[in-house]
Backbone bond lengths (Angstrom), bond angles and torsions (degrees), N, CA, C in turn:
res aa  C-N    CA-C-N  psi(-1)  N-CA   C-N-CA  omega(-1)  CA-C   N-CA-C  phi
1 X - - - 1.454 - - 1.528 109.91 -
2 X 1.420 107.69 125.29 1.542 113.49 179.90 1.880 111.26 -64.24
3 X 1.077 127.74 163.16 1.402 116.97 173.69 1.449 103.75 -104.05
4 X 1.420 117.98 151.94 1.442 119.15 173.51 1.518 127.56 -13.34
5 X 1.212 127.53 76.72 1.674 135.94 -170.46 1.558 85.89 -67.31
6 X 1.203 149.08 -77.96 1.400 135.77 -174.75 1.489 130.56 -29.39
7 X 1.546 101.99 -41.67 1.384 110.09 174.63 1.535 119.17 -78.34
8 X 1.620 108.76 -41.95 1.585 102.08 164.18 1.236 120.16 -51.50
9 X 1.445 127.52 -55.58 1.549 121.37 -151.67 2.162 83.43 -85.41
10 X 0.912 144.13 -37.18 1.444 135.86 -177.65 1.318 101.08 -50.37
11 X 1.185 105.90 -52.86 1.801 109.95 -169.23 1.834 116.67 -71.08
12 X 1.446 109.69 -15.35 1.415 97.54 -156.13 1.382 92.16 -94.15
13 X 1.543 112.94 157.97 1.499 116.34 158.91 1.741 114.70 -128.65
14 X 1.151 117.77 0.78 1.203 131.10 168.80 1.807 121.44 -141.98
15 X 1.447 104.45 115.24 1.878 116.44 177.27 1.621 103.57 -123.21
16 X 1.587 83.98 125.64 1.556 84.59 163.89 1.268 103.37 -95.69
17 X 1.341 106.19 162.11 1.782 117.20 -175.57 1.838 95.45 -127.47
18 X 1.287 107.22 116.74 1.226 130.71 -179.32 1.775 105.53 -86.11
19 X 1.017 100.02 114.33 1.698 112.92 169.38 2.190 90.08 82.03
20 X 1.374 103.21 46.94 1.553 107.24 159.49 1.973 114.11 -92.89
21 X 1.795 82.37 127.86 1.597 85.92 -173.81 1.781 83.54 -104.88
22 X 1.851 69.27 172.87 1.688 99.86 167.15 1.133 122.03 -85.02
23 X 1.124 110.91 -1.77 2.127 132.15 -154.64 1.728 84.28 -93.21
24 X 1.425 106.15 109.62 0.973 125.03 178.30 1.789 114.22 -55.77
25 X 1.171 107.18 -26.75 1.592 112.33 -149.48 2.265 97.50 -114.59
26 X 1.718 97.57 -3.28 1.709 110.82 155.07 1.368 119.93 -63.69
27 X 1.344 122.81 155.59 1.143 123.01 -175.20 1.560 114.35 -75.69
28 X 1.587 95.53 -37.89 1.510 102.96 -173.22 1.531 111.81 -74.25
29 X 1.561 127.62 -2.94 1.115 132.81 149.25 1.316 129.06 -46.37
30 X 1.595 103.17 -82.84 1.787 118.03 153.44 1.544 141.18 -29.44
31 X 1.573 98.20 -44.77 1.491 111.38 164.15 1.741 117.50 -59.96
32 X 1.780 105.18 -42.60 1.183 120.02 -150.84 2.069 94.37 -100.88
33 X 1.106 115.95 6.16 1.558 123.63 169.70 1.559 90.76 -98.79
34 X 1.642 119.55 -66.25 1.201 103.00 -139.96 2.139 87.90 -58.81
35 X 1.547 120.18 -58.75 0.676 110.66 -177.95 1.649 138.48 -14.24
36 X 1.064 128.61 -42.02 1.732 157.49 -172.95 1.474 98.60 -87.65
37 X 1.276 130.48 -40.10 1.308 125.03 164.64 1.465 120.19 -72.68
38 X 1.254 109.15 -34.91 2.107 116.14 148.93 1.213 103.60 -14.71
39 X 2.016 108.86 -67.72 1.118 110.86 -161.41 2.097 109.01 114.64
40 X 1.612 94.52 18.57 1.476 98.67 166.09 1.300 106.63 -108.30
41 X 1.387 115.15 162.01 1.736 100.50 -178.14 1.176 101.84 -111.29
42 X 1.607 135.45 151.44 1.231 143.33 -123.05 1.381 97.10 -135.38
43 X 1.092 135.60 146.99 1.771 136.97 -156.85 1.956 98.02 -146.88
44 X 1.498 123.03 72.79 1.227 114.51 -177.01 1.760 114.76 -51.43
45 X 0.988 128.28 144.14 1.063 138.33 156.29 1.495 126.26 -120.03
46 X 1.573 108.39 95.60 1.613 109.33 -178.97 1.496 123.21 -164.25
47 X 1.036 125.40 103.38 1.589 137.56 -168.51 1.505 113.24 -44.16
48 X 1.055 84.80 -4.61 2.212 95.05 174.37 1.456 112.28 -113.36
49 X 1.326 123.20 -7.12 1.618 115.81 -172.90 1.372 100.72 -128.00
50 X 1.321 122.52 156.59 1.254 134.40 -154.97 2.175 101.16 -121.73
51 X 1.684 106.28 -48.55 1.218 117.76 166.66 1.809 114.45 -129.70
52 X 1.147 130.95 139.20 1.579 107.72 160.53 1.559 90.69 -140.74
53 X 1.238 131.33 153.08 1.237 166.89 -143.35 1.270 97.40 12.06
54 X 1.463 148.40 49.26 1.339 135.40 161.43 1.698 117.54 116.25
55 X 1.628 91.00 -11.17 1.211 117.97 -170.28 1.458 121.01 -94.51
56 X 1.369 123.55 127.80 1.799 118.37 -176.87 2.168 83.10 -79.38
57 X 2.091 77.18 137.37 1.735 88.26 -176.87 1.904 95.84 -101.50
58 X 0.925 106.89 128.57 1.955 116.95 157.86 1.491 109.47 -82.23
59 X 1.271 98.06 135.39 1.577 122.84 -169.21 2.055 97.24 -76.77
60 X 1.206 117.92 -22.34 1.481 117.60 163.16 2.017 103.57 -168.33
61 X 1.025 76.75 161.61 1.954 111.31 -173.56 2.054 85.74 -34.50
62 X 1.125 109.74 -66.63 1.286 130.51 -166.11 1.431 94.35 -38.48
63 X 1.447 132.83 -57.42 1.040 142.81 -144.60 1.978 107.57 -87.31
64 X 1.058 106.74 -14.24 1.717 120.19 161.49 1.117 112.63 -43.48
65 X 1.730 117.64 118.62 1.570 87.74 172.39 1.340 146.36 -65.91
66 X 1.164 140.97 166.74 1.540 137.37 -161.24 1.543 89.20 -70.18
67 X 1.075 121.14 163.04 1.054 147.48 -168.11 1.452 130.20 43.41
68 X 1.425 127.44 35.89 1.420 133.03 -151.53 1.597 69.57 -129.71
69 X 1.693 98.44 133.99 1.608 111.97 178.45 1.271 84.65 -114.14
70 X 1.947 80.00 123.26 1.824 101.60 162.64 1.363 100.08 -103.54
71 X 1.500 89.49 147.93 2.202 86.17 173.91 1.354 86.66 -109.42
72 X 1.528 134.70 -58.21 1.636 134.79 -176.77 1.068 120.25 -102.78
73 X 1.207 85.96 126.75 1.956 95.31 161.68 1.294 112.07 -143.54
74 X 1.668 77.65 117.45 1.586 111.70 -170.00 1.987 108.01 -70.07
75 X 1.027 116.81 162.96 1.512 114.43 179.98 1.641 110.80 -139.62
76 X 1.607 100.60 100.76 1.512 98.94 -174.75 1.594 90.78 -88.48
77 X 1.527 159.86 54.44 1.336 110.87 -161.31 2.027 65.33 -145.14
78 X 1.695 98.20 -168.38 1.526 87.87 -171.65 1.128 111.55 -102.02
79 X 1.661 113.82 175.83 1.352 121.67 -161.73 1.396 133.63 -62.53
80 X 1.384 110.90 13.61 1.593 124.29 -156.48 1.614 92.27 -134.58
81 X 1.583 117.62 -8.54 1.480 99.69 -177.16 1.769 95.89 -116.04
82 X 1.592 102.32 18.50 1.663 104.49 179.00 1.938 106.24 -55.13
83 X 1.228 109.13 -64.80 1.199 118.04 -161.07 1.868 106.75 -46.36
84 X 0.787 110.03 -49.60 2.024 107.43 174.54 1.370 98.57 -55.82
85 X 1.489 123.44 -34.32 1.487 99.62 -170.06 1.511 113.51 -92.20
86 X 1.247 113.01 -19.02 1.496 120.35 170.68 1.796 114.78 -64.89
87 X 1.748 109.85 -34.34 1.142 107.59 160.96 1.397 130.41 -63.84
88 X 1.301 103.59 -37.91 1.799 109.81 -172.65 1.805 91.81 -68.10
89 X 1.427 128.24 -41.76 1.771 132.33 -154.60 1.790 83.22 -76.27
90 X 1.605 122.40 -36.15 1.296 90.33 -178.09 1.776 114.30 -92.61
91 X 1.135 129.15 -11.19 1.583 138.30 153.86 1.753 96.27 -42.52
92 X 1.090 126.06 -55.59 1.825 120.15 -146.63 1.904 82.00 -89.68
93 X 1.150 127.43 -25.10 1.226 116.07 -173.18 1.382 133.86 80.38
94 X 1.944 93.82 32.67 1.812 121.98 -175.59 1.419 98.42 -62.93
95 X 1.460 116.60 155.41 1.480 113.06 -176.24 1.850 98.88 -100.45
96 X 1.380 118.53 -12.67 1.657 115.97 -179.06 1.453 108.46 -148.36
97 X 0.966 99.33 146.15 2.040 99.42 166.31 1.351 96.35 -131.22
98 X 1.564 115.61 147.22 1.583 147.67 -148.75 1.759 89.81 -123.20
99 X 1.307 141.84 112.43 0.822 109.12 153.79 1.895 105.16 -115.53
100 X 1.402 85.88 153.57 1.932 91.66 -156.86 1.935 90.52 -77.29
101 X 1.789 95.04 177.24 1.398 120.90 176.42 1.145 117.75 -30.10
102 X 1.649 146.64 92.65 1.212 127.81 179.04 1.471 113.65 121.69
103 X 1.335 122.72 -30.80 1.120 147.64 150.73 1.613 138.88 -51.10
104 X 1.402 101.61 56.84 1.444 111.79 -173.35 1.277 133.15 -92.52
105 X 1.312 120.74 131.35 1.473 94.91 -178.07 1.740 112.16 -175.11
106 X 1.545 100.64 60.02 1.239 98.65 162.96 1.679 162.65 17.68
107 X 1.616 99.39 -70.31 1.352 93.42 145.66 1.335 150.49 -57.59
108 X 1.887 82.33 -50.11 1.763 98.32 178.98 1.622 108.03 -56.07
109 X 1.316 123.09 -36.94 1.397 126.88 179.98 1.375 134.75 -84.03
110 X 1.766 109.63 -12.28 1.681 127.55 129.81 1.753 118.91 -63.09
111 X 0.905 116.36 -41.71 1.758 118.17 171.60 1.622 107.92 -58.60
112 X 1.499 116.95 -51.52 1.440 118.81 -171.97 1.450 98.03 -61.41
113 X 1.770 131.72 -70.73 1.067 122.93 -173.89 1.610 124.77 -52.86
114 X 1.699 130.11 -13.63 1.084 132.09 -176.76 1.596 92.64 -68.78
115 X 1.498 120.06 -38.51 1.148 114.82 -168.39 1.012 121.29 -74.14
116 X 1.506 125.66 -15.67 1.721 131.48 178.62 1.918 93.42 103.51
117 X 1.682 117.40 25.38 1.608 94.58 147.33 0.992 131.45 -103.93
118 X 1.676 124.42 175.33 1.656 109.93 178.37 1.466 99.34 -88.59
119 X 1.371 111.94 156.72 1.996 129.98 -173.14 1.358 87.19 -106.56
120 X 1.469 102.64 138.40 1.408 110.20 139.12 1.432 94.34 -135.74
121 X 1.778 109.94 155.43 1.467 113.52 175.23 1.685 121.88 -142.50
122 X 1.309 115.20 121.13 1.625 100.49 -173.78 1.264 94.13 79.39
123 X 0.697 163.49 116.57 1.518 176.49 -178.47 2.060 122.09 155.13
124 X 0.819 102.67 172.30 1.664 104.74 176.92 1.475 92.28 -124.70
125 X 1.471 105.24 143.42 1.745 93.49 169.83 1.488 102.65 -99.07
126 X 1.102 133.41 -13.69 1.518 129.71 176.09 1.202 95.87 -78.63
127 X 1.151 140.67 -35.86 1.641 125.73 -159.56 2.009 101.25 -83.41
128 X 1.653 108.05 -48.38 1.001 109.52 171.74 1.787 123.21 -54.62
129 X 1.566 109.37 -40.50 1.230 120.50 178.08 2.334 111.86 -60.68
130 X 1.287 87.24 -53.11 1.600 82.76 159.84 1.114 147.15 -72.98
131 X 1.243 119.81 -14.73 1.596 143.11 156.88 1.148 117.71 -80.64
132 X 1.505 130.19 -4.00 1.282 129.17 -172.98 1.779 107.64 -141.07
133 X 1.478 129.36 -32.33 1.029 135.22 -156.95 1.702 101.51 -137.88
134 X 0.936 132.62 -26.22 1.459 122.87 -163.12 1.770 101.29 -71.10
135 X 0.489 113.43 -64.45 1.815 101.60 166.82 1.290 140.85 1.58
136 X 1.876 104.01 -49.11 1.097 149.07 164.71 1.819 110.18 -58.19
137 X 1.015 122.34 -15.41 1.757 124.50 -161.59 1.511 109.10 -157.29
């Protein structure tokens, strides 16, 4: 069972997007523009980029500064490297992790909820966010 997708994306005002490129023509690009034009502000996370859309990128979750409330963190990367990032989102003290289309992974998304976050899994957050919220902005 997915957890309230309406209530996460209503509530959040800050997602980091894990494995966000600069590569214009990536998904986690496109997702992570239209997103920012929503009007959430976007927190890159990627050991290869330095800025992407305007944004200073952190080489990992850990590396955010302390006290910057993440509500999402989105997970572009694949389904076998979920679980480190679900650990680091519950270390930083994210209130949800997103993991996008294709992106499955069970445990990591029993571990997040043991901890008290909301799951989403296989999902798009732009597709869900426009089918559910774009109206709104």
């Amino acid at each position: 069972m997915e957890d309230s997708i309406d209530e996460i994306l209503s509530s959040a005002r800050t997602i980091v997007v894990v494995g966000l490129s600069s590569k214009r023509f990536r998904a986690s690009y496109g997702v992570s523009q239209y997103l920012q034009a929503a009007g959430y502000r976007i927190i890159p996370v990627n050991p290869h980029e330095t800025e992407v859309l305007g944004e200073r990128a952190y080489a990992t979750l850990e590396s955010i500064p302390v006290g910057m409330k993440i509500d999402i963190v989105d997970i572009f990367r694949r389904s076998e490297e979920a679980p480190e990032v679900v650990e680091a989102a519950i270390r930083i003290g994210a209130r949800a992790i997103w993991m996008q289309e294709g992106v499955v992974n069970e445990a990591a998304a029993e571990k997040a909820r043991r901890a008290g976050l909301a799951v989403v899994m296989d999902l798009c957050i732009l597709k869900e966010h426009r089918a559910r919220l774009s109206a709104q902005w």
